[in-house]
TORROLO-844733 format. One record per residue: residue in one letter; x, y, z of N, C-alpha, C, CB in turn. Coordinates in steps of 0.05 Angstrom, whole numbers, plus 32768, in hexadecimal, padded with zeros to 4 digits. Glycine has a CB too. Layout:
AXYZXYZXYZXYZ/...
***
This chain:
X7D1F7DE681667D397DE7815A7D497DFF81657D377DE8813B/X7D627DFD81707D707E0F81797D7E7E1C815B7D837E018191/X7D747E3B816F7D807E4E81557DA27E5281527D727E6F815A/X7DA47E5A813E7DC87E6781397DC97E81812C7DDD7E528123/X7DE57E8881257DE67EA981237DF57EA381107DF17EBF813A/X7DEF7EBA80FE7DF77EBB80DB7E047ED880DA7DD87EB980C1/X7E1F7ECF80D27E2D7EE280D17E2E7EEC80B17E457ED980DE/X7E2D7F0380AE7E2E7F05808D7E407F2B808F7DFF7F048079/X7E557F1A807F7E617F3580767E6C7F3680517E807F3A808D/X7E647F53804C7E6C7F5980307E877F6C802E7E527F698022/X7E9B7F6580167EB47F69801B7EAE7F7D7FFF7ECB7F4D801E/X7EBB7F987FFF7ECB7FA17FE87EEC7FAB7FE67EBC7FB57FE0/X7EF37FA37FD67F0F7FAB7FD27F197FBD7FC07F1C7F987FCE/X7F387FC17FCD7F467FD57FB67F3D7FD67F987F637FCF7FB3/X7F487FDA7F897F4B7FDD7F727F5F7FC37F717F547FF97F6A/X7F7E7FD07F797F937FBC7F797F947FA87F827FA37FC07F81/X7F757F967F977F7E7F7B7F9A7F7C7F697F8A7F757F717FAB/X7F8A7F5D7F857F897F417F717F757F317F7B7FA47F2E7F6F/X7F677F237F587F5E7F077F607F687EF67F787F637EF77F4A/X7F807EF57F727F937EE17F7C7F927EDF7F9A7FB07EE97F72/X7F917F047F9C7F907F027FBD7F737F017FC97F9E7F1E7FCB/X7F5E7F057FB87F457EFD7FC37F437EE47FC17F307F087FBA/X7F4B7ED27FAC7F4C7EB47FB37F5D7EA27FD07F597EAA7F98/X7F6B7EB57FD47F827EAA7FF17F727EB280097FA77EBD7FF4/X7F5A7ECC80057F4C7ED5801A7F357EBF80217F417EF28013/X7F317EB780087F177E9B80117F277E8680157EFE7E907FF6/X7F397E7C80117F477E5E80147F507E6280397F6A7E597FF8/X7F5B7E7A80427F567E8380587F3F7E7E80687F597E978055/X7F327E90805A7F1A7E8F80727F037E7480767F067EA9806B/X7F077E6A805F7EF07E4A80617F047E3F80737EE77E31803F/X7F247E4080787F2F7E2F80867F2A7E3080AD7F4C7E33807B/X7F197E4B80B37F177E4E80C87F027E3580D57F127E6880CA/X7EED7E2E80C57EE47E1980CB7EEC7E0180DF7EE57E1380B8/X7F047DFC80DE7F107DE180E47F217DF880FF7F267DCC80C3/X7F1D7E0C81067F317E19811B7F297E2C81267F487E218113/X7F0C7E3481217EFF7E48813F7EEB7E3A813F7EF67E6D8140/X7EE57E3281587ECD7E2681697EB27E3881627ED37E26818C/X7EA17E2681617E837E3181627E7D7E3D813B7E817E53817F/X7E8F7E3081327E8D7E3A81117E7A7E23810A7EAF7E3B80FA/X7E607E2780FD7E537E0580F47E567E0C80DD7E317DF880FB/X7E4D7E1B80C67E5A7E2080AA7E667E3A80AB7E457E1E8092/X7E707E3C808C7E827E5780867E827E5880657EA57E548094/X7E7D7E6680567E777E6B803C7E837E8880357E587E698037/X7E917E87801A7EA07EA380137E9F7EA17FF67EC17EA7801F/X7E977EB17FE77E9D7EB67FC87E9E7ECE7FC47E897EAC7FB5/X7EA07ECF7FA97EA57EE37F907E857EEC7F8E7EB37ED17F6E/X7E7E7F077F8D7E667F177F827E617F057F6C7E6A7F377F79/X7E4A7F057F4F7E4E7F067F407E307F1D7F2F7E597EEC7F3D/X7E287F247F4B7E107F367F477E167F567F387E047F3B7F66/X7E077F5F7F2D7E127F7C7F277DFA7F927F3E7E0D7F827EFD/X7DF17F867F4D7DE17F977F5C7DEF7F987F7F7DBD7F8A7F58/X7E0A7F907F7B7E1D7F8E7F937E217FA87FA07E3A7F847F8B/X7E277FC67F937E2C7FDC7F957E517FD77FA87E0E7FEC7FA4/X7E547FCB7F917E6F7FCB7F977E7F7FAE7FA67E727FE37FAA/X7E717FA47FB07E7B7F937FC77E7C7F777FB37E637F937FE7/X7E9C7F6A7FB87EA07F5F7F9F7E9F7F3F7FB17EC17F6B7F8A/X7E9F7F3A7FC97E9F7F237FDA7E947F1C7FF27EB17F1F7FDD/X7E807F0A7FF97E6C7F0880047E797EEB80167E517F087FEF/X7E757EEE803C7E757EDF804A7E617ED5805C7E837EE48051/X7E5E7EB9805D7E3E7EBA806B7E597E9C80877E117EA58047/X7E537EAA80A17E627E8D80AD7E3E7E8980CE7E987E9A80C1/X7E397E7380C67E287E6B80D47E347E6380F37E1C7E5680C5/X7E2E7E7381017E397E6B81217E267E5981327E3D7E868135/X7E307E4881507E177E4281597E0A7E5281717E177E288160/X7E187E6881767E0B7E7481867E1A7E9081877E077E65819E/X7E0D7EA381947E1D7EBE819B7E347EC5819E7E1A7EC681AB/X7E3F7EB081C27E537EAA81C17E6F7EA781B67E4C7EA381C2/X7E617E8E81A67E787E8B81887E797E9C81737E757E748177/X7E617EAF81727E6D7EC781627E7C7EDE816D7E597ED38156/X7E7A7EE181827E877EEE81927EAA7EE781927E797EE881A9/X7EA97ECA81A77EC37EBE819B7ED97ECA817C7EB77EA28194/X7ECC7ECA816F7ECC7EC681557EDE7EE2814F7EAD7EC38148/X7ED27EF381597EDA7F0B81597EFB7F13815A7ECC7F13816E/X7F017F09816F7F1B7F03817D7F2E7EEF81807F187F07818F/X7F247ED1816E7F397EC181687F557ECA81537F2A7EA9815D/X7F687EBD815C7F7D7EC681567F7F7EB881357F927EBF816D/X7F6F7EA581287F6E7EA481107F5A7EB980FC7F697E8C810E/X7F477EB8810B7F337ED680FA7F437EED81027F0E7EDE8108/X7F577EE781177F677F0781127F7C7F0B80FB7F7A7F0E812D/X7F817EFD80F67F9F7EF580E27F8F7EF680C47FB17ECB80EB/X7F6F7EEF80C77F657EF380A47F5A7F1680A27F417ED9809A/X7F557F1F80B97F527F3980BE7F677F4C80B27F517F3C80D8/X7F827F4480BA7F9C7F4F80BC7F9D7F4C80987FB57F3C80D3/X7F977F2C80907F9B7F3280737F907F4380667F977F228066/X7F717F43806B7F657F4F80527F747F6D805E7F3C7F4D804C/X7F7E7F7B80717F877F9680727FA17F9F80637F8B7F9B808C/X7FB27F8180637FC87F8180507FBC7F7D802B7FDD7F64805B/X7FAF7F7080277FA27F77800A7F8E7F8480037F9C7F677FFE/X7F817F9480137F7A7FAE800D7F597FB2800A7F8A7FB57FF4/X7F4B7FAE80227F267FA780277F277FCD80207F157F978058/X7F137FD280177F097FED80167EF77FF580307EF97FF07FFC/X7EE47FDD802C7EC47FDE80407EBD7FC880407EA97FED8037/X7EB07FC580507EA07FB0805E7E8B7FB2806E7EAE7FA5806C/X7E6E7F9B806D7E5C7FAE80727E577F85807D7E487FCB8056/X7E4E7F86809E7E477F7680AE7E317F7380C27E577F7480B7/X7E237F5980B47E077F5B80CB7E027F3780CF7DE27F7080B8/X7E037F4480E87DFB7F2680F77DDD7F2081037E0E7F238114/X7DD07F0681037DB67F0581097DB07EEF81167DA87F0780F5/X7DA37EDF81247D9A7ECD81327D827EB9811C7D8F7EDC814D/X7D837EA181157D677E94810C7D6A7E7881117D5F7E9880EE/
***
């Protein structure tokens, strides 16, 4: 079975972002799916753990190869959800990618 690469990043935010705008951040980003190549899934929610140490939203996007994570990096739609969360206000973010 050919392997793929799992992208997983944890999001915390302001104080001041809204629900509202973390709900527009996932309706966003599951939409990349259908518009950067080499995406095979993409998953985004709400924490609802209390052992998060802060980090209130969790992304897991399954790639099929390096490549396309790479890609990924620098499409002009993951640039534009980038740009958002900087307009509603990411604190930290903490990203690790892996091969299985």
């Amino acid at each position: 079975m050919a392997s793929v690469i799992e992208h997983i990043a944890l999001l915390k935010f302001s104080p001041e972002t809204t629900r509202e705008q973390k709900d527009e951040l996932i309706r966003r980003t599951l939409g990349l799916k259908g518009k950067v190549p080499g995406i095979v899934d993409i998953r985004q929610g709400m924490n609802f753990s209390d052992r998060s140490k802060g980090y209130e939203m969790g992304l897991t996007v399954r790639f099929r190869d390096r490549a396309a994570l790479d890609a990924y990096g620098t499409h002009p739609d993951h640039l534009e959800i980038v740009a958002y969360l900087k307009e509603i206000g990411i604190e930290d973010s903490i990203f690790v990618d892996f091969e299985c």
